[in-house]
KEMARPA-958283 format. One line per field, with one value per residue (C-alpha): chain; x, y, z; residue number from 1; residue in one letter. Coordinates in pm, 1 decimal, padded with zeros to 6 digits. Example, Ala and Ser with C-alpha at 12.3 -4.5 7.8 and 13.67 -1.06 7.14 Angstrom:
2
c = [A,A]
east = [01230.0,01367.0]
north = [-00450.0,-00106.0]
up = [00780.0,00714.0]
k = [1,2]
r = [a,s]
// end
This chain:
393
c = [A,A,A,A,A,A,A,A,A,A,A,A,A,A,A,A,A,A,A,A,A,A,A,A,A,A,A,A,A,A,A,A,A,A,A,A,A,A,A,A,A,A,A,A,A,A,A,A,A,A,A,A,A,A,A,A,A,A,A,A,A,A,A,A,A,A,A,A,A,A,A,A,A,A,A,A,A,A,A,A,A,A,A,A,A,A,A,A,A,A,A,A,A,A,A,A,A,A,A,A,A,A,A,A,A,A,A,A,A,A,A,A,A,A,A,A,A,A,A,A,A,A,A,A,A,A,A,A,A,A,A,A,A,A,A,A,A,A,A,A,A,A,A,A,A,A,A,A,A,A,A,A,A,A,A,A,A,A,A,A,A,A,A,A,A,A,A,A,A,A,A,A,A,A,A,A,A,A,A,A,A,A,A,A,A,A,A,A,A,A,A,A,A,A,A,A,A,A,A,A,A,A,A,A,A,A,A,A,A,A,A,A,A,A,A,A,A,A,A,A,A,A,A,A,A,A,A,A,A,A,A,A,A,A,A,A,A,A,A,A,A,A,A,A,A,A,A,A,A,A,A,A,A,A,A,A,A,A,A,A,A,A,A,A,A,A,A,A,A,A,A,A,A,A,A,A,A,A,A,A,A,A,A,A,A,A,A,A,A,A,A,A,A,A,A,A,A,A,A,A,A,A,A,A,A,A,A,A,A,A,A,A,A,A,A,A,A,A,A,A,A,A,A,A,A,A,A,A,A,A,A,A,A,A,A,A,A,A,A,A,A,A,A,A,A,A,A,A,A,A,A,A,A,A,A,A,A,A,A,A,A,A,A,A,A,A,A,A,A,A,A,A,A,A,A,A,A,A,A,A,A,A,A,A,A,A,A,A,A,A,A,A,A]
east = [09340.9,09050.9,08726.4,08481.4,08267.3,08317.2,08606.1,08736.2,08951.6,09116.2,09124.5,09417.4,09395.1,09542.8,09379.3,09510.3,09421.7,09722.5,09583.0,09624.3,09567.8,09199.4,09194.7,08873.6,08816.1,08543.4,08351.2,08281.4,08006.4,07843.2,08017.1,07883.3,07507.1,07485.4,07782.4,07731.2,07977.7,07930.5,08227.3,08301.3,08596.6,08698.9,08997.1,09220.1,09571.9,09763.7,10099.0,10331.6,10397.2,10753.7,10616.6,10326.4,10515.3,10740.8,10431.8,10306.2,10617.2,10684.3,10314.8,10375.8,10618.5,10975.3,11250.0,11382.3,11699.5,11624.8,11707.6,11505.6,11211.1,11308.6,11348.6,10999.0,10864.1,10974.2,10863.4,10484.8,10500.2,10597.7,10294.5,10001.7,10172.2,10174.0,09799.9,09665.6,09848.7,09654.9,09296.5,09340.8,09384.0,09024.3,09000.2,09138.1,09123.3,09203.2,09246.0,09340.6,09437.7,09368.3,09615.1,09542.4,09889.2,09998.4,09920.9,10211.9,10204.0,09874.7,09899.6,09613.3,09626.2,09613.7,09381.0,09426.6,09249.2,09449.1,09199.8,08923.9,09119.9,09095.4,09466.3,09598.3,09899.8,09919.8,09842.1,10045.9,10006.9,10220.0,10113.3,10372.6,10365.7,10448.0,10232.0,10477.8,10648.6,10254.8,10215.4,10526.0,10527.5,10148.9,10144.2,09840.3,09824.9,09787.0,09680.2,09831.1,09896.9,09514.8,09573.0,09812.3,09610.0,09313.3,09587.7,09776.0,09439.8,09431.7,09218.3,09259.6,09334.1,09045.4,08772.0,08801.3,08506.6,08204.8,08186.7,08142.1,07944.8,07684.2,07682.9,07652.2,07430.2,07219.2,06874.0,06588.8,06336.3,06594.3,06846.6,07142.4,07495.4,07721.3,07990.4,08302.2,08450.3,08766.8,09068.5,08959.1,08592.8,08460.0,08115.8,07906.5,07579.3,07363.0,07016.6,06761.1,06900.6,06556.1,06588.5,06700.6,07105.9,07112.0,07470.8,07587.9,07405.1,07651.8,07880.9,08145.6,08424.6,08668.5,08477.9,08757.6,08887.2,08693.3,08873.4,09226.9,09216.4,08980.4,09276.7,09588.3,09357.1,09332.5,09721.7,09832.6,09566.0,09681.2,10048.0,09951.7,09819.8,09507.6,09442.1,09072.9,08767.2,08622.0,08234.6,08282.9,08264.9,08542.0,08362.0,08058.7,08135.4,08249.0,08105.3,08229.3,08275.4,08088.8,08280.9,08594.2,08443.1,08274.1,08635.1,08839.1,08524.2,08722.3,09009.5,08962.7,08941.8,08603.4,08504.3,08662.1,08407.3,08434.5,08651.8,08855.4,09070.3,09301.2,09476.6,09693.7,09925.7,09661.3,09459.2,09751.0,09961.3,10022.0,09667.2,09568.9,09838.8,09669.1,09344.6,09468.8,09615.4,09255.6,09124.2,09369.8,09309.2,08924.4,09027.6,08853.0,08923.3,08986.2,08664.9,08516.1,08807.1,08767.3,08435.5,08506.6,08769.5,08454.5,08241.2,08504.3,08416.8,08082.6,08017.7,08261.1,08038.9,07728.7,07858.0,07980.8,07650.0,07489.1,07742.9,07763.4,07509.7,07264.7,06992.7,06951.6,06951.8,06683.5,06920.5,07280.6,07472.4,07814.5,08111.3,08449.5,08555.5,08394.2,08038.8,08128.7,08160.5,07846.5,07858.0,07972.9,07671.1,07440.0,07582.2,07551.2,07224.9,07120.4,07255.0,07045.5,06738.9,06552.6,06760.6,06774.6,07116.7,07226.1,07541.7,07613.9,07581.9,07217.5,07211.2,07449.2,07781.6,07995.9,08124.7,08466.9,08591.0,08428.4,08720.2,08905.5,08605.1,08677.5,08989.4,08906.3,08616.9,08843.3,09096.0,08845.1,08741.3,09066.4,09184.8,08835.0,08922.5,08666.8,08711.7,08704.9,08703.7,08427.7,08572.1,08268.5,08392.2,08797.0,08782.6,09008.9,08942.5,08741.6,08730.4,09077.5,09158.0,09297.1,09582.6,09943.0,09880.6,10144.4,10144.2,10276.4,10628.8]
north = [12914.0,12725.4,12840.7,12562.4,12431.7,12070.4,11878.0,11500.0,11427.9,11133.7,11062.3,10887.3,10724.7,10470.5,10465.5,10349.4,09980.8,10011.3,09763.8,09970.1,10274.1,10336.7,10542.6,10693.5,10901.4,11103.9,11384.8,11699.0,11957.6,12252.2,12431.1,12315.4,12300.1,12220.7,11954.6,11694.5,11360.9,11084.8,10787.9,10700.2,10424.0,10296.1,10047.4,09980.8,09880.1,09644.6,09806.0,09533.2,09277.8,09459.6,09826.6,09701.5,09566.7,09892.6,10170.4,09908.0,09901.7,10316.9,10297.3,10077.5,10329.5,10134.0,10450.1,10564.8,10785.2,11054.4,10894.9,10563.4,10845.7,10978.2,10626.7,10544.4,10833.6,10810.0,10459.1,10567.2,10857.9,10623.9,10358.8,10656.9,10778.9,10431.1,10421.9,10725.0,10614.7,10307.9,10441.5,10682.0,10463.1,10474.4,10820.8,11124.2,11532.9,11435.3,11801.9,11704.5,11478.2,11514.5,11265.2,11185.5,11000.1,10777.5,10891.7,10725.1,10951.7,11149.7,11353.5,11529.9,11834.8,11882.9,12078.3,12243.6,12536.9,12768.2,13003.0,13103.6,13002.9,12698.8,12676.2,12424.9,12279.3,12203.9,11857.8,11714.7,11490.5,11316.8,11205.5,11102.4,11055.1,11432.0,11581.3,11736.0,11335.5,11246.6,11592.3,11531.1,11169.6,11193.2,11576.5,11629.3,11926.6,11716.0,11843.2,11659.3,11750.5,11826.4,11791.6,12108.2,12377.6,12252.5,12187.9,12523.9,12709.9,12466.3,12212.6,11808.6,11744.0,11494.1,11385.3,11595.7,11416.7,11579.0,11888.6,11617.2,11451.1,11742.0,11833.8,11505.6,11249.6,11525.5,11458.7,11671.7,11514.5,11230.7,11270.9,11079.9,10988.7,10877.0,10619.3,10494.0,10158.3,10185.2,10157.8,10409.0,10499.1,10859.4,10979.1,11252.3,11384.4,11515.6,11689.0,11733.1,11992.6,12172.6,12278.1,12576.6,12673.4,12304.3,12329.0,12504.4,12170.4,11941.5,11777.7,11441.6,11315.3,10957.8,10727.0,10510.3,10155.6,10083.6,09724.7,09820.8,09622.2,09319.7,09299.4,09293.8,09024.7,08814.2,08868.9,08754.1,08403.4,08310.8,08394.5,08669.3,08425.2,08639.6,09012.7,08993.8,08848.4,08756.1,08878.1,08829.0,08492.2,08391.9,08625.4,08537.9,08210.6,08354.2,08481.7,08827.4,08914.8,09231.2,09249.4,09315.8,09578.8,09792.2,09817.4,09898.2,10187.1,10346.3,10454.1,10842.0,10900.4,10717.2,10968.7,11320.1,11549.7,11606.1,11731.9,11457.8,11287.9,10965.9,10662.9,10417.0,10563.6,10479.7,10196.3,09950.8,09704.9,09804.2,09832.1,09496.5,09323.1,09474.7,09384.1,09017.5,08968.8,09066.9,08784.9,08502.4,08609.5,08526.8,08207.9,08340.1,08113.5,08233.7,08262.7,08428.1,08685.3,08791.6,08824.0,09056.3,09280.8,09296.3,09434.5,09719.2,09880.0,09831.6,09939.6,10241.1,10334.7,10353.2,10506.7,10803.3,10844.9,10820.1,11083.2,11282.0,11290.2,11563.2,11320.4,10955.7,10941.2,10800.1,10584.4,10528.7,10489.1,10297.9,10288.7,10144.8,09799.4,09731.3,09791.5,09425.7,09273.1,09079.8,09005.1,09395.6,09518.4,09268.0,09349.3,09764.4,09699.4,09509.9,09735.5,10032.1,09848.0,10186.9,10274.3,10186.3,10060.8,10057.7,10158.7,10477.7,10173.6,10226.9,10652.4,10609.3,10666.2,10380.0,10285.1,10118.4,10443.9,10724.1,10846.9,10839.1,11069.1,11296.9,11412.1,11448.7,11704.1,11923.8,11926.3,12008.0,12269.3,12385.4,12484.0,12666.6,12877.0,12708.6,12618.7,12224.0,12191.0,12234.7,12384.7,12274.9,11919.0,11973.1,12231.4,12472.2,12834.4,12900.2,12775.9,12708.5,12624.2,12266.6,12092.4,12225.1,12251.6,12094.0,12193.4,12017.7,12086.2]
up = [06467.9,06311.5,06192.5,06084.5,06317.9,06183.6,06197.0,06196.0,06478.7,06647.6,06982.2,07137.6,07490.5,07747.2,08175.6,08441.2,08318.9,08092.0,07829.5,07518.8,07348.2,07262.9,06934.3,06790.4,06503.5,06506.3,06279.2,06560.2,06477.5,06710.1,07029.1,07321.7,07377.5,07050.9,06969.4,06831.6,06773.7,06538.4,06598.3,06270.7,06367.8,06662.9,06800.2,07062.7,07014.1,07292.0,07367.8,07313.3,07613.3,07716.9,07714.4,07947.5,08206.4,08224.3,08217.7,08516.4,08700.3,08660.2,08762.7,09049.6,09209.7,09007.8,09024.4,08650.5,08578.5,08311.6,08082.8,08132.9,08170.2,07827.2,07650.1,07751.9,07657.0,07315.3,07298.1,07413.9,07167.5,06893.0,06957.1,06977.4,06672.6,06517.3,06661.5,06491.2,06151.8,06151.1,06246.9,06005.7,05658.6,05547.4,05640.1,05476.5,05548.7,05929.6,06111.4,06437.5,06714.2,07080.5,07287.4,07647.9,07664.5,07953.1,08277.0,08505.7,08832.0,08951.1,09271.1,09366.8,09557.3,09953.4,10099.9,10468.9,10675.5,10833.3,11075.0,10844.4,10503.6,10255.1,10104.3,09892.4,09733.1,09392.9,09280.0,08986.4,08727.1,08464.9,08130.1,07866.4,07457.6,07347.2,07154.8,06943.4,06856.4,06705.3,06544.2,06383.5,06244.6,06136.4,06019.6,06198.6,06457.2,06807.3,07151.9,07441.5,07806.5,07906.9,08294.1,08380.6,08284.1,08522.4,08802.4,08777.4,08845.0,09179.9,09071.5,09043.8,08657.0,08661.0,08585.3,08278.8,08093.3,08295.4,08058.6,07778.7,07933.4,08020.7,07651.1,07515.3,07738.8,07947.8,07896.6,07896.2,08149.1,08334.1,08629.8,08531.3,08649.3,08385.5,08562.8,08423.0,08514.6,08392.6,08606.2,08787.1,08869.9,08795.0,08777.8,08639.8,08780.7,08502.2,08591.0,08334.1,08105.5,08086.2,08400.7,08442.3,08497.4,08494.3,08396.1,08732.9,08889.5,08735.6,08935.1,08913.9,09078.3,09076.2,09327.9,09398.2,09198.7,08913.4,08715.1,08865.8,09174.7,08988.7,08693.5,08958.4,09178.4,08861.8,08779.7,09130.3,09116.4,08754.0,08826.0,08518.8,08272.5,08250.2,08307.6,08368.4,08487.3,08173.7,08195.2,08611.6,08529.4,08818.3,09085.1,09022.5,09203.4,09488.6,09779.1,09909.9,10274.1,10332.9,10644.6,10481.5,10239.1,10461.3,10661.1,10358.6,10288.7,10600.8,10368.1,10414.8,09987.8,10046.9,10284.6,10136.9,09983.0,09596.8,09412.7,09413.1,09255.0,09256.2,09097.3,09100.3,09373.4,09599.4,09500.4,09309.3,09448.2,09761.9,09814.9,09705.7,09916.5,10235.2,10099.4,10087.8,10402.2,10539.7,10331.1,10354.8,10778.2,10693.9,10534.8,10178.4,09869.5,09518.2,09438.4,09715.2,09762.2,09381.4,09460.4,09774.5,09551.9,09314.8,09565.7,09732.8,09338.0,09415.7,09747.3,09655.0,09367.4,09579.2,09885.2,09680.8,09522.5,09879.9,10015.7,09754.1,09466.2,09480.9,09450.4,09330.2,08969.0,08760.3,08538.9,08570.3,08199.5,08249.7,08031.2,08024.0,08096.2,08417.6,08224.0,08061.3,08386.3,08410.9,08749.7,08865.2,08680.2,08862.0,09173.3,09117.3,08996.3,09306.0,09557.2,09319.8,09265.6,09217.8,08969.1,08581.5,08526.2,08141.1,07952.4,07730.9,07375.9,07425.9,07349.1,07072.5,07291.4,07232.6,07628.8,07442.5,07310.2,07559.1,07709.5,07362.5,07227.4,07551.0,07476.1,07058.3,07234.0,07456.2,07152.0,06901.3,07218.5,07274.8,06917.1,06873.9,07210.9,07447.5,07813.2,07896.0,08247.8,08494.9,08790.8,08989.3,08903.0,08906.0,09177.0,08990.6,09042.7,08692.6,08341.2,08152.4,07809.0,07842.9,07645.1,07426.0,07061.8,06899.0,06490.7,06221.7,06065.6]
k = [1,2,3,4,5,6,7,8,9,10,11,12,13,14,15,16,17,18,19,20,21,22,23,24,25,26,27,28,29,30,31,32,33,34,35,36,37,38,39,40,41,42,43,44,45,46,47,48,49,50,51,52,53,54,55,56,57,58,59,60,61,62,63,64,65,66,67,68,69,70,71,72,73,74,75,76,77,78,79,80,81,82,83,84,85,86,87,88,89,90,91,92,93,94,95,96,97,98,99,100,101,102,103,104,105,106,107,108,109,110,111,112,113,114,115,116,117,118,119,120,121,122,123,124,125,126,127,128,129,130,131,132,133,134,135,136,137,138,139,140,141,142,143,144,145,146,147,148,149,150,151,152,153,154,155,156,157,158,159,160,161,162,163,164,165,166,167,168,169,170,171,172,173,174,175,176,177,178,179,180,181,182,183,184,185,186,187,188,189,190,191,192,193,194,195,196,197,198,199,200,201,202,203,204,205,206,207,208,209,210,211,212,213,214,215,216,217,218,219,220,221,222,223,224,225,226,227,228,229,230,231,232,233,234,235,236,237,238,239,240,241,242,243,244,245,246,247,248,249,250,251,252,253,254,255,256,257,258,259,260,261,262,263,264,265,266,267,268,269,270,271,272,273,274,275,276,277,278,279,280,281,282,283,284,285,286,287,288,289,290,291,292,293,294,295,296,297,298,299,300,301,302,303,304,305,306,307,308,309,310,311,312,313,314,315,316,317,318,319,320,321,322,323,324,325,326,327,328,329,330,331,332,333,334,335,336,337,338,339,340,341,342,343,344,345,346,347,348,349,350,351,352,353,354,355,356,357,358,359,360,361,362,363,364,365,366,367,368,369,370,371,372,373,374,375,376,377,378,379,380,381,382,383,384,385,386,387,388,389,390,391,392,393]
r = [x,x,x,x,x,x,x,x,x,x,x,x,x,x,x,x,x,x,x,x,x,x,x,x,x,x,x,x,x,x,x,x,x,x,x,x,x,x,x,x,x,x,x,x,x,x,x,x,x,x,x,x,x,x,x,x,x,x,x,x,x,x,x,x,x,x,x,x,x,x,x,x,x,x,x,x,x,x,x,x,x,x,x,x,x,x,x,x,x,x,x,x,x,x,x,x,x,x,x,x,x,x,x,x,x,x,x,x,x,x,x,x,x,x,x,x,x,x,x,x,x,x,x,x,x,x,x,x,x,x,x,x,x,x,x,x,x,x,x,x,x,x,x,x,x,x,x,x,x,x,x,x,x,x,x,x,x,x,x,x,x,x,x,x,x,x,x,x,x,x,x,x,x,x,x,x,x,x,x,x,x,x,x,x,x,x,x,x,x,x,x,x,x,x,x,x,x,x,x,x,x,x,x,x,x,x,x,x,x,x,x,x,x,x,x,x,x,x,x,x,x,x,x,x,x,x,x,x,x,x,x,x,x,x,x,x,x,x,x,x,x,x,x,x,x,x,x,x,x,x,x,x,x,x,x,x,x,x,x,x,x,x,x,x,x,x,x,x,x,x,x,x,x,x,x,x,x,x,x,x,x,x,x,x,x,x,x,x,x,x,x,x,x,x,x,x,x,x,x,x,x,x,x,x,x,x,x,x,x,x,x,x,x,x,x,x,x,x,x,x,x,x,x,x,x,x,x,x,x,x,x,x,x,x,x,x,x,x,x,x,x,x,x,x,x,x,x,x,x,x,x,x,x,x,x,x,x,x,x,x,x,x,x,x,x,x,x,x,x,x,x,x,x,x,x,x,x,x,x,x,x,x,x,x,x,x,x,x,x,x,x,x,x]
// end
């Protein structure tokens, strides 16, 4: 469908954090071992107050009739359209748009053994803000709906950034783990690519909350006056109960062998409300039990990489929101103390707009015919072309 090897794309996205819709645009050269990615805008755009509060009720498990379902749909398609419009205006000769959408329901897929077999049933995963809607009011060809083609092979949908990763922030000499902070937590292990078939040593998978549980804590003690810990600012006056932590750790996700996958479903409201009657039992105050909800993100982040990493890495890059949290960065870094800590700013990967620049990669990969997954990663059964082109009228 498309020949040149260089194109300007946007990237559309909104996590599990719900605050907005990242949009990126981005000039895209090479294939894989040789792509390269130079962000050449970048801003996110708050959904307004109303829409919030319904993604994070849908999210939150709130029942819709179709048509509720197709109202908010249109709604979401509407703002990423209104998104890429905007990002666009300095810009011109725009070829494509990759849009993550909203994810409201993940389900990832069940494995059992029967006798000397591994079966499975399919996960699931919802994302809405069609394609075709942003195609259509921008006239730019748009890819959406990334997640099926990686979950119809049997794998989990996600993470779907590790194959980005590996071709962008590999280095030659360096073990490294890319982690994201964003609602959720996902990592990437990244051995030095000149090893060789370094690429079959790559591995990732979601380690558990990233800012999710942190943003819903702050919610609940400002009675949703704020939506986060500014800088860690609050929990860094608190002291957490390790205690607590290493009991919630006992939540089987913590425990099940990559690939995995989860989200909100699990680790949202419900969640938190159990985590708090622990804490109000131990008599924690504000403070100290934002401090302990800090900690469950990092303890999760470094019991998965003692689990499951193939080795320690030699420096850890973060991204997303929780890699401004001053006080979660401290904390990872002293639980790692053999390990450089940093954040993907500092090797020209800007940690605001990372995921955004995922999805404008396996677009940009999909309408040039090359697989996006990692099936090492997703656990699907090979490599699969990921997203729906949706073309202009």
């Amino acid at each position: 469908m498309v020949n040149e090897m260089t194109m300007k794309v946007i990237g559309l996205m909104s996590g599990t954090s719900v605050d907005g819709i990242d949009a990126a645009l981005v000039e895209i050269t090479g294939q894989e071992s040789d792509l390269e990615v130079q962000l050449l805008a970048g801003q996110t755009y708050p959904y307004p107050e109303p829409l919030r509060n319904k993604i994070l009720a849908v999210c939150s498990g709130k029942p819709l009739s179709i048509a509720e379902l197709a109202s908010l749909d249109d709604a979401i398609s509407l703002h990423f359209a209104i998104a890429a419009q905007k990002i666009k205006t300095e810009y011109s000769e725009i070829e494509l748009i990759g849009s993550h959408g909203q994810t409201i329901y993940h389900r990832p897929p069940v494995y059992r053994q029967e006798g000397t077999k591994k079966l499975s049933t399919l996960g699931y995963s919802l994302q809405i803000g069609r394609g075709e809607i942003i195609a259509n009011s921008t006239g730019i060809t748009t890819v959406s709906n990334f997640r099926s083609a990686d979950i119809a092979a049997g794998g989990e949908g996600a993470p779907l950034v590790s194959k980005i990763d590996a071709c962008l922030l590999a280095h030659p000499s360096k073990h490294r783990a890319i982690q994201n902070l964003g609602g959720i937590g996902n990592c990437t292990y990244l051995p030095p690519h000149s090893q060789g078939n370094w690429q079959e040593q790559v591995c990732g998978w979601d380690t558990g909350p990233g800012n999710m549980l942190i943003d819903l804590a702050i919610q609940k003690l400002t009675n949703g006056r704020e939506t986060y810990d500014l800088d860690g600012s609050w929990s860094a006056h608190g002291n957490p109960n390790f205690k607590l932590v290493q009991g919630w750790l006992e939540e089987d996700f913590f425990s099940k062998p990559p690939p995995k996958s989860t989200g909100r479903e699990l680790f949202g409201k419900d969640y938190l409300t159990k985590c708090w009657q622990d804490m109000e039992k131990e008599g924690l105050n504000k403070s100290d039990c934002l401090a302990t909800i800090t900690e469950l993100t990092v303890a999760s982040v470094v019991d998965s990489y003692h689990r499951f990493m193939p080795q320690m890495p030699d420096e850890i890059l973060l991204c997303g929101g929780g890699s401004r949290n001053i006080y979660l960065r401290q904390r990872l870094q002293a639980e790692l103390a053999s390990v450089r800590i940093s954040t993907t700013d500092e090797v020209v990967m800007d940690g605001n707009f990372k995921e955004a620049i995922a999805f404008e990669v396996l677009a940009y990969w999909r309408v040039h015919n090359i697989p996006g997954n990692l099936p090492q990663v997703t656990g699907a059964t090979g490599p699969a072309l990921l997203g729906e082109i949706n073309l202009k009228s």
